[in-house]
C-alpha positions in Angstrom: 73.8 28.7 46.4 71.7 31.6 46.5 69.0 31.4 49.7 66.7 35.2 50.1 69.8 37.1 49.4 72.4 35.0 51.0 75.1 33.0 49.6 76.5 30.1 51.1 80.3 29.2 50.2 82.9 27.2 50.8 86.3 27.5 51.2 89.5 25.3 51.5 93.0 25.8 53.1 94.9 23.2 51.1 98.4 23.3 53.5 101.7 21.3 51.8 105.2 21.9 53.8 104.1 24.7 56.0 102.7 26.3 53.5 98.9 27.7 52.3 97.8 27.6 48.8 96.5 31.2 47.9 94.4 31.8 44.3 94.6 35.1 42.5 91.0 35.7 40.9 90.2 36.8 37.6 86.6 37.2 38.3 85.6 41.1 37.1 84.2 42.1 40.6 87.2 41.0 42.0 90.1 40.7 39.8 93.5 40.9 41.1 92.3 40.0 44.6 94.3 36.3 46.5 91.6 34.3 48.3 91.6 30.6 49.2 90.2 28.3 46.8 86.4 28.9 46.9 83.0 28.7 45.7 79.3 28.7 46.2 77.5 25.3 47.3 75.2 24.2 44.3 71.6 23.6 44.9 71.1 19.8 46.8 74.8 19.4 46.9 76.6 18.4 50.0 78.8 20.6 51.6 81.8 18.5 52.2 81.3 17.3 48.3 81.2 21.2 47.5 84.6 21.7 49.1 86.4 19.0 47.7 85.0 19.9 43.9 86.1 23.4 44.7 89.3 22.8 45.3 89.7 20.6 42.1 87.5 23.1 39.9 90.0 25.9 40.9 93.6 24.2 41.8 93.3 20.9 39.6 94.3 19.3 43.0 91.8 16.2 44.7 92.1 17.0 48.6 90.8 14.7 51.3 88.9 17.3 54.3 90.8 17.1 57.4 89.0 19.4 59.7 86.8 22.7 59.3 87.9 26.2 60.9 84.6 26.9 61.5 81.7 29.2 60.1 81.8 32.4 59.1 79.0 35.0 58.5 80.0 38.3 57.2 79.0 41.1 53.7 81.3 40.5 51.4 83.2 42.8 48.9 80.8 42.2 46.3 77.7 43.5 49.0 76.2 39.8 49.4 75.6 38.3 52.6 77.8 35.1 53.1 78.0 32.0 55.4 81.3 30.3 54.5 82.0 27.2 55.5 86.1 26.9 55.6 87.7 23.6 55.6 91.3 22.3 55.8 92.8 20.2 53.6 95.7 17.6 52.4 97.0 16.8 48.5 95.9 13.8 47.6 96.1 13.6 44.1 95.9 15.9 40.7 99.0 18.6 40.3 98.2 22.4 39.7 96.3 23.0 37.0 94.4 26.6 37.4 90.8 27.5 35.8 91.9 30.3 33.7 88.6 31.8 33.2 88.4 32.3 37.1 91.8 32.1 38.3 94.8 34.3 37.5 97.3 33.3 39.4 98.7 31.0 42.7 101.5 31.3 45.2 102.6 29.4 48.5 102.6 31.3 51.3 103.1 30.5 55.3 100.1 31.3 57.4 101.9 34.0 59.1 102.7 36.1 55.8 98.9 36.4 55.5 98.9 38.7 58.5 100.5 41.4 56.8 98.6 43.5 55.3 100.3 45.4 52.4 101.8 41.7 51.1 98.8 40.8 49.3 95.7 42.3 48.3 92.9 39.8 49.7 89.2 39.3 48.7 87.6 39.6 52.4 90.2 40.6 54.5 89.1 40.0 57.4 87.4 37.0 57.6 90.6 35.8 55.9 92.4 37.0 59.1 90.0 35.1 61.0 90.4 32.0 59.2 94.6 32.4 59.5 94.6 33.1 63.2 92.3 29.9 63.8 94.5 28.4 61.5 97.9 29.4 63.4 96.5 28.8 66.7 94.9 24.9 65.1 91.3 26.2 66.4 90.0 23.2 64.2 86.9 21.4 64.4 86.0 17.4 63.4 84.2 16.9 59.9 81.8 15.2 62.3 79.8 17.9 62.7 79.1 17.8 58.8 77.5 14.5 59.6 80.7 12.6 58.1 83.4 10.5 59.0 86.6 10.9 57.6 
């Protein structure tokens, strides 16, 4: 969603064995870039809802929300404004299945492999940064504060 020039996204860390799920995107203004699967929030839609059908949209995985990393303001590649919203998350059903049309590519990686900076070319560098090193050190916060129990 689109709001005087800013978007607002979300974003999930879906975490199996160790391990992060990264997406390669296909997406002209930033092809060939790894990000984590993401998307903007839809007008009058729920931002936990947003995450969840994210995840699916992109990965063909349903996740259940276990915590958020926080919020992130920051100009992205593409020159927009953005408040992400990044949220952790667990398998729960669906196997990988990518959305061609937006998603090249996926890979496994552990959190710590994210830190290095020539291993993958990544959207928005560093809020992911920020997002792995609150990952790494579990600086995670209750759903709660979305208003919802989980």
């Amino acid at each position: 969603m689109t709001q005087k020039g800013i978007v607002l996204v979300v974003s999930v860390s879906i975490i199996h064995e160790d391990k992060v799920l990264m997406i390669k995107e296909n997406k002209a203004s930033v092809r060939n870039t790894w990000n984590f699967p993401s998307g903007r929030i839809e007008y009058g839609e729920d931002i936990l809802e947003a995450a969840r059908r994210e995840a699916k949209e992109e990965t063909g995985y349903d996740v259940r929300l276990t915590a958020t990393t926080g919020i992130y303001n920051f100009i992205s590649s593409t020159n927009h404004q953005v408040v992400l919203f990044h949220f952790t998350g667990d398998i729960i059903g669906g196997c990988l299945k990518l959305n061609a049309a937006e998603i090249m590519d996926s890979k496994w990686i552990t959190l710590a492999d994210l830190l290095i900076p020539e291993l993958l070319e990544l959207r928005d560098r560093e809020v992911i940064k920020q997002i792995t090193e609150n990952l790494i050190s579990r600086k995670e916060y209750p759903l709660a504060l979305f208003n919802e129990e989980d």
